[in-house]
Every structure is written in structure tokens, then in C-alpha cells.
Phi, psi and omega in degrees: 000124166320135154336314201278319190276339162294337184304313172309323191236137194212093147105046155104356190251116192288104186304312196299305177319313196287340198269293175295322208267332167300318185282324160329283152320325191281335160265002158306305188284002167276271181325336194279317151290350183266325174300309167329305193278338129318324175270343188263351171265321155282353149280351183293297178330299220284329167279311174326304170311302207256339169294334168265350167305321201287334188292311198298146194275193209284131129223214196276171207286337178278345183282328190303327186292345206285330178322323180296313186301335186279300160319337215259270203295314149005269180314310186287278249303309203313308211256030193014096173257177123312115154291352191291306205292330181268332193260336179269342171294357180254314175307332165272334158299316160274004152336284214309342192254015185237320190240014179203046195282355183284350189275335169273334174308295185319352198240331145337278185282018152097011209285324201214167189242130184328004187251263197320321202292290201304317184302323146337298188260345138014238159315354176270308155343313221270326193252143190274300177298132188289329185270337142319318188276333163315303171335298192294305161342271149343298178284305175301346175270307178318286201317294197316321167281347183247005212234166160259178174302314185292330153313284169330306200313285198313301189310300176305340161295288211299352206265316162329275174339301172340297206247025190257152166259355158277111185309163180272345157308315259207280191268359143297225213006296175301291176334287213310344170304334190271007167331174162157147157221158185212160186251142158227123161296148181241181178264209179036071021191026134330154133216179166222135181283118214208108140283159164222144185182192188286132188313317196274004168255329173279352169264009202267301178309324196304298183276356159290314195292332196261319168264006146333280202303337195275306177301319207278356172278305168347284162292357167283315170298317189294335185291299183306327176310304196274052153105344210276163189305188042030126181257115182317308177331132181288187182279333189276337165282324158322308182302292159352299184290329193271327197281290154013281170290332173277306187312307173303351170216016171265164181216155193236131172273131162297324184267277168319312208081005185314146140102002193251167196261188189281219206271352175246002160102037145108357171002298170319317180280344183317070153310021176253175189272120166199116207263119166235081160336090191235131177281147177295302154349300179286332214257353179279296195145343192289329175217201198229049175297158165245172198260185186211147176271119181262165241098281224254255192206166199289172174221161182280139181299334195296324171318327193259204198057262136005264199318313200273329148329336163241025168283139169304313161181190213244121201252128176225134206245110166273138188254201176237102220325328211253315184279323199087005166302152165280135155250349163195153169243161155206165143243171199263302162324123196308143199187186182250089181303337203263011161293302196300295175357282207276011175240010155268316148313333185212093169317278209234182164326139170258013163287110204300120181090032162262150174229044171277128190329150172295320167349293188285345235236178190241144176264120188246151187279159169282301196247129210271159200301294206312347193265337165108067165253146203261151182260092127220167196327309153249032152246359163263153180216173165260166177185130162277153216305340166296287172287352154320306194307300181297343167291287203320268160308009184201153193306357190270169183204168208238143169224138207256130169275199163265167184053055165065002198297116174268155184221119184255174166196110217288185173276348209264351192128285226289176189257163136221171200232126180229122222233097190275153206314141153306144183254110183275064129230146182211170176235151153216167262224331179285334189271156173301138175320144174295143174297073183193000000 
């Protein structure tokens, strides 16, 4: 070891790595006030803006706007803005300080970062009664410190739920009125095609069209080896071409109805990896929780229903009543248990603030086979090929806790703790067995 690389290192801990990633943080959490001191200065504006409104008298709704609009440019011309771009920032700075000043307090003090915020008020927008959204609140900045946005993202659908006094049967039924596909023209002779519709069929098309795109890159590459052009096209553009082509040449008998899909957008037909979480109780009838694509968003129990009627068979998972840990998977189909096991346990990467599908991920041993580490349950984790490589090839390294608990520990020292997701299925032990 070089002079210069013993310097770096103190008792096996690489100082200089421990060093950046602390000052990494402390401007994080700078920049995280300083955005907060932004946002308290476009709600300021923004009480101003709507304190002169209030004056003016009923005319049409742009002259009531113009006060806003005149602080808006106000504001851009200083900082050469967009001003269209300062008036929707204001408007969102005053959400924020009227219905989340506690997610701004957090951002203040360096607790979350403006990726959390936006995720916060997102889905927090969603709840109408204020003392529900204190609630939600309050919990979602606890998650939010210890997580990335994306992560928060899945968790705060579910939370959403949690804490709504509407079932989500009751308002997905409504939602689904709003269904709909449309064009918005672009420029240079562009345009976009923009559906809406129910989670678990539009994330169903998505990943069909990705393994499409995925075979038709393949056979492109194996062409190329043997000599053939290369297909220039990305994976989003392929999907674009295949999606295309399946529309433009599938046809609906109009008189029959042939070729159309049914009343849940083709459910039935669905083959793509797309892991849908159905509590047994409700898929019984006994109550009406709803299932989650999971990850993603809650899904409506009638949709999971649908999905399992045309499952090949049923992975049924006991969690643990209080955490939501998994304690055993079994099925009724012959099947690899302790794979299903760890892809019910491990959505995605167990790399903290990775969310790549388990599907997609490498099953890695914690302590290696060849070393006499045992292929169980608790020596396994899922990690995708990125971070499989970096456990592998570089100082950090990982220790499996009980309940699934991964423990990383950087070259630098640090710890991080990756806690795997509650599982919303449980039985209970006074009710009759779900029929499966």
C-alpha cells in the first residue's frame, strides 16, 4: 500500500470516502434550507398576491388574477425567470405553507429533501379533511427521513389508503369514470398519445411493450454479431414502434364486439410480470382491503379478483400482524419455495434507495456458497446486477440481520439499515381458512 493510501485509511475504515460523504450531506441539508427559504418567499408573495385579490371587486376570473400575475413577473424579471414558471411556483409554495407547513418545517432543518416534499404533497393533495392530512403528515415525514422519494413514493400510496375515511372500492369506482385516451399535438410534426386508465392494466401494457422491445434488441444484437446493420432505436423508442403497430393493426368488430377487450381493459389477457399483493380475507369476501400492484399503488379488490381467476396458481404469504414481515410463503402448485419466499420479501434491490423489480434483480448469498454459506432464507437478499457487483467487487459489505434486516457498511464507516417493505397480507386465526 502507497504512503498516500495509508493516509486514507484508519483501522480498515476508508477516512477520506467518510469525510465527502459527510460534507456531501451537510450541503445537502444546506441546499435543503435554502430551497424551504425559497418556498417561504414565494408564499409570502403569494399572501400578498391573493390578500389583493381579495379587494378587487367580482369581475371576470383574469382581471381577479392580475394581481397574482403582476407579483409573478415581478419576481421572474428579478431572477430572469419564466414568469408563467414563478406563478405556478407560487402557487405551489402556498400549498405548501397552508396545508404542509410541517414538510417545510423538515426541509428547513435538512430532515427531507424537495424530491420528499414534492412526494408528500403529491399524495397528501389527495386527502381533503385537515386533520386527516395532519395525521398523514406527521407519518410521512417520519418515513421520508429515513428513505429515498422513490421509495416514499409506493409507501405514501399505501398510507394514503390507510388513512382516507373513503374506501378506495368506492372512490377507484369513480376514478375509472375518468378513463379516457387523448392526443396533445407537439411541435415539429410530433405528437402524444396519453391514456388513462386502472393501474394494473396500464402497468400490465407498459411491461408487455418492455419485453417486446427487449426480445426485438436481442434478435438485433444476434443479427449483428453475424454481420447484419445494427438497430439504432432505444428501448423507449422501440416500445413507441411496437405500441404503434399493435394498435394500427389489431381490429374490433363493431357488430360482435370481437377483438374488444372486456369491461376491466383485457385483465384476463395479461402475461407480463406484473406482482399483485391480494389480502386473503378480502379475495375471500370477508372484508373489502384493497390489493396493491405492488410498489406502484393500491389496486381495487374487484380487479384482483379478475387477476387471480386467471392465475396459474396462488402464492399465500403469513406476514407478521404487528410489523408486516413475511413468516412463511407456501403454495398450492408445485413451485421453488424459497425463490417465491425472497421475491415476496424483496419487491426490488435490498440496496438502500434502489427500487429495481425483484424479477430483474441477482439472488445474492451474503456469506458465499463456496465459503460454506447456506441457501437460506437468511443468507439470501435480492440485489440488482448493479449493486450485486458493488457487495461483490468493492469494500462495502453487508450483514443479514433477523427479519430480513440488511445492514450495509460503506468503505467510509457508515452504517445504513434497509428494512424490508410490510407485506399487506395476514390471516386471522379466529376466521375460517381462505378457500385455497
Amino acid at each position: 500500500m502507497h504512503s498516500n493510501e495509508r493516509e486514507t485509511q484508519a483501522d480498515g475504515i476508508d477516512v477520506v470516502s467518510a469525510d465527502v460523504s459527510d460534507e456531501y450531506w451537510t450541503a445537502i441539508a444546506e441546499l435543503a434550507a435554502s430551497e424551504a427559504k425559497v418556498l417561504r418567499v414565494l408564499a409570502r408573495a403569494g399572501d400578498v398576491a391573493f390578500s389583493r385579490m381579495e379587494t378587487l371587486p367580482r369581475t371576470s376570473a383574469r382581471e381577479a388574477e392580475l394581481p397574482l400575475r403582476a407579483i409573478a413577473a415581478e419576481l421572474a424579471a428579478r431572477a430572469n425567470q419564466s414568469d408563467r414558471t414563478v406563478q405556478r411556483k407560487i402557487d405551489e409554495a402556498h400549498t405548501i405553507s397552508t396545508k404542509f407547513a410541517a414538510t417545510l418545517k423538515a426541509l428547513e432543518e435538512g430532515r427531507v429533501a424537495v424530491a420528499h416534499v414534492r412526494v408528500i404533497v403529491d399524495h397528501g393533495s389527495k386527502i381533503e379533511d385537515p386533520s386527516v392530512r395532519e395525521v398523514f403528515e406527521a407519518e410521512a415525514i417520519a418515513r421520508a427521513e429515513t428513505t429515498t422519494a422513490g421509495r416514499l413514493n409506493a409507501s405514501l400510496a399505501r398510507l394514503v389508503e390507510e388513512v382516507q375515511p373513503r374506501t378506495f372500492a368506492d372512490r377507484h369506482k369513480a376514478a375509472r369514470e375518468g378513463r379516457g385516451v387523448w392526443v396533445r399535438d407537439d411541435a415539429d410534426g410530433m405528437a402524444e398519445l396519453v391514456m388513462r386508465g386502472p393501474a394494473v392494466p396500464v402497468h400490465g401494457m407498459h411491461d408487455m411493450l418492455t419485453q417486446m422491445a427487449r426480445k426485438i434488441t436481442n434478435a438485433a444484437s444476434a443479427a449483428a454479431a453475424e454481420g447484419a446493420e445494427p438497430d439504432p432505436r432505444t428501448m423507449s423508442q422501440i416500445r413507441a414502434d411496437v405500441l404503434a403497430e399493435i394498435v394500427l393493426t389489431h381490429r374490433v368488430d363493431p357488430a360482435t364486439g370481437e377483438g374488444l377487450s372486456d369491461g376491466y381493459g383485457g385483465l384476463a389477457s395479461i402475461r407480463a410480470v406484473v406482482n399483485v399483493t391480494v389480502p386473503a380475507l378480502a379475495l375471500a369476501g370477508v372484508t373489502a382491503d384493497p390489493a396493491e400492484l405492488v410498489g406502484r399503488a393500491p389496486v381495487d379488490i374487484d380487479t384482483a379478483r379478475i387477476l387471480a381467476l386467471s392465475a396459474p396458481g396462488w402464492e399465500r404469504v403469513l406476514a407478521d400482524p404487528i410489523t408486516g414481515g413475511v413468516l412463511a410463503v407456501d403454495r398450492y402448485t408445485r413451485s421453488a419455495d424459497l425463490t417465491r419466499y425472497l421475491r415476496v420479501r424483496d419487491p426490488h434491490c435490498r440496496f438502500p434507495g434502489c427500487r429495481m423489480p425483484a424479477h430483474r434483480c441477482d439472488v445474492d448469498h451474503g456469506r458465499d456458497y463456496a465459503l460454506g454459506g447456506e441457501t437460506s432464507h437468511c443468507n439470501l437478499a435480492c440485489f440488482c446486477r448493479r449493486h450485486h457487483v458493488l457487495k461483490g467487487e468493492t469494500p462495502w459489505m453487508v450483514r443479514h440481520l433477523p427479519g430480513g434486516v440488511l445492514e450495509w457498511t460503506s468503505p467510509g464507516g457508515k452504517v445504513y439499515i434497509d428494512i424490508p417493505p410490510p407485506v399487506l397480507v395476514g390471516f386471522v386465526p379466529d376466521l375460517e381458512p381462505p378457500p385455497f
